[in-house]
C-alpha positions in Angstrom: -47.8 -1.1 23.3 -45.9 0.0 26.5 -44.2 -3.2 26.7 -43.0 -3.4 22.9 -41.4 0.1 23.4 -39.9 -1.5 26.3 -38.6 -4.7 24.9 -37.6 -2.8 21.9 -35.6 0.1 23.8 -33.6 -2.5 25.7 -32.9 -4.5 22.5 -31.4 -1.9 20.7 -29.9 -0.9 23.8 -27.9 -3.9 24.4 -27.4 -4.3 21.0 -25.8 -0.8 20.8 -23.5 -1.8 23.6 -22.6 -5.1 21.4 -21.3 -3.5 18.5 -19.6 -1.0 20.6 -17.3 -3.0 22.9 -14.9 -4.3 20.1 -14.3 -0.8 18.8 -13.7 0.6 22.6 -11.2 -2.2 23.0 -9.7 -1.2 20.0 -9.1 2.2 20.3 -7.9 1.4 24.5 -5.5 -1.1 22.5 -3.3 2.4 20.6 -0.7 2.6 23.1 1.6 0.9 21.0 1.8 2.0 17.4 2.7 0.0 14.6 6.5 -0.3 14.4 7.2 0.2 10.4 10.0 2.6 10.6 12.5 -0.2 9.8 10.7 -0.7 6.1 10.2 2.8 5.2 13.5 4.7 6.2 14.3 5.9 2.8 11.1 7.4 2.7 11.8 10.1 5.6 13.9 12.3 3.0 11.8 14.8 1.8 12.9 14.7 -1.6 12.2 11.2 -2.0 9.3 9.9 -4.1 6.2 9.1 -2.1 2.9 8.3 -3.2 1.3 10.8 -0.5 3.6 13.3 -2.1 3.1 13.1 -5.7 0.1 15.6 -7.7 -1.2 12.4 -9.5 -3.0 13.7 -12.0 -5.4 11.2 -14.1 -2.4 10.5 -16.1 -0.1 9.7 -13.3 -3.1 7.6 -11.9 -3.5 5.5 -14.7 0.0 4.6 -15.2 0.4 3.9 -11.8 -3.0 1.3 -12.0 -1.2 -0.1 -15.4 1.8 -0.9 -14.1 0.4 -2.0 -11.1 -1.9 -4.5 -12.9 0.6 -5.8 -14.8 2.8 -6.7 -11.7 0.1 -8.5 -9.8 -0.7 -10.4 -13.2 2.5 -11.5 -12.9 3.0 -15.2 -11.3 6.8 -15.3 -11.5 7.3 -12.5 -9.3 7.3 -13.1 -5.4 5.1 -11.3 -2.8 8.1 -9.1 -2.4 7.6 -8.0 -6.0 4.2 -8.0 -6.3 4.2 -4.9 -2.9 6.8 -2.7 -4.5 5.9 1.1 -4.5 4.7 2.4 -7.6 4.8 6.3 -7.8 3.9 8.4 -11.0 4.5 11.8 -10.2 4.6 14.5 -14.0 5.3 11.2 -16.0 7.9 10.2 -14.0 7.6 6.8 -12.4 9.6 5.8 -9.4 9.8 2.3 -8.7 10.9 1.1 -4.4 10.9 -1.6 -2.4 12.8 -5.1 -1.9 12.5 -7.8 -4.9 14.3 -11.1 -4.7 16.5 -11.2 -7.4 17.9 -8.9 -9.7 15.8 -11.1 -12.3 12.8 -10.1 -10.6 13.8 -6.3 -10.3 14.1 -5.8 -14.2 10.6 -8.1 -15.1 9.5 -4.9 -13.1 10.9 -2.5 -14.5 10.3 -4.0 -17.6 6.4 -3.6 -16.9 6.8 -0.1 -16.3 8.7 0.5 -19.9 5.5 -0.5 -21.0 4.0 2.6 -19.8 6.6 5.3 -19.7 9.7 6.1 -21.9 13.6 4.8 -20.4 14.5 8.2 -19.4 11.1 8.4 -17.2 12.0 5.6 -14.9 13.8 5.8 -11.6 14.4 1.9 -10.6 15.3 1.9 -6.8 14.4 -1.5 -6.3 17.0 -3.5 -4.0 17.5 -6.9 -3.6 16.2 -8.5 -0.3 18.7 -10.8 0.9 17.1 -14.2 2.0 17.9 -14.9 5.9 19.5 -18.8 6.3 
């Protein structure tokens, strides 16, 4: 019985140090901080649309997940498309981020029309240019 605890105790022991050596390394690994600042500049204006900074009530939510379906049920669009930022904030849908072509930029806003009136979209999609 003494020897099961034993064998047991040091199992779960080294075990316990297993798991825990990746997530150590990981959090000794912070010191440099993901560098996104490039992509999301127009997001340090306050006023600007942001999903952290929108009510989203069930509504909003719903349109957002809508919209959102319908862009990644979308084949023609590019991966560029397929990321943009979809904020519903009172009805009010924002639509950000780079798209490929201006073709690409108005199949997504077209998705949103589905799901909220002209007047309630705010298309600030841009047009990634490609790099030669």
């Amino acid at each position: 019985m003494k020897q099961n605890f034993s064998v047991t105790f040091c199992s779960l022991v080294i075990g316990a140090a297993l798991c825990a050596s990746p997530l150590i390394a990981y959090q000794n690994d912070q010191s440099t901080a993901p560098d996104n600042t490039r992509v999301n500049k127009q997001d340090r204006n306050q006023p600007e649309a942001t999903a952290d900074r929108a009510k989203n009530d069930l509504t909003d939510r719903q349109t957002m997940a809508r919209i959102r379906r319908d862009v990644l049920q979308d084949k023609s669009l590019s991966t560029y498309g397929h990321n943009v930022k979809i904020v519903a904030d009172h009805g009010r849908v924002t639509l950000k981020g780079p798209v490929r072509s201006e073709e690409e930029k108005h199949a997504i806003e077209e998705h949103a029309r589905k799901y909220a009136p002209d007047e309630n979209i705010d298309n600030q999609l841009t047009i990634k240019e490609e790099r030669k």
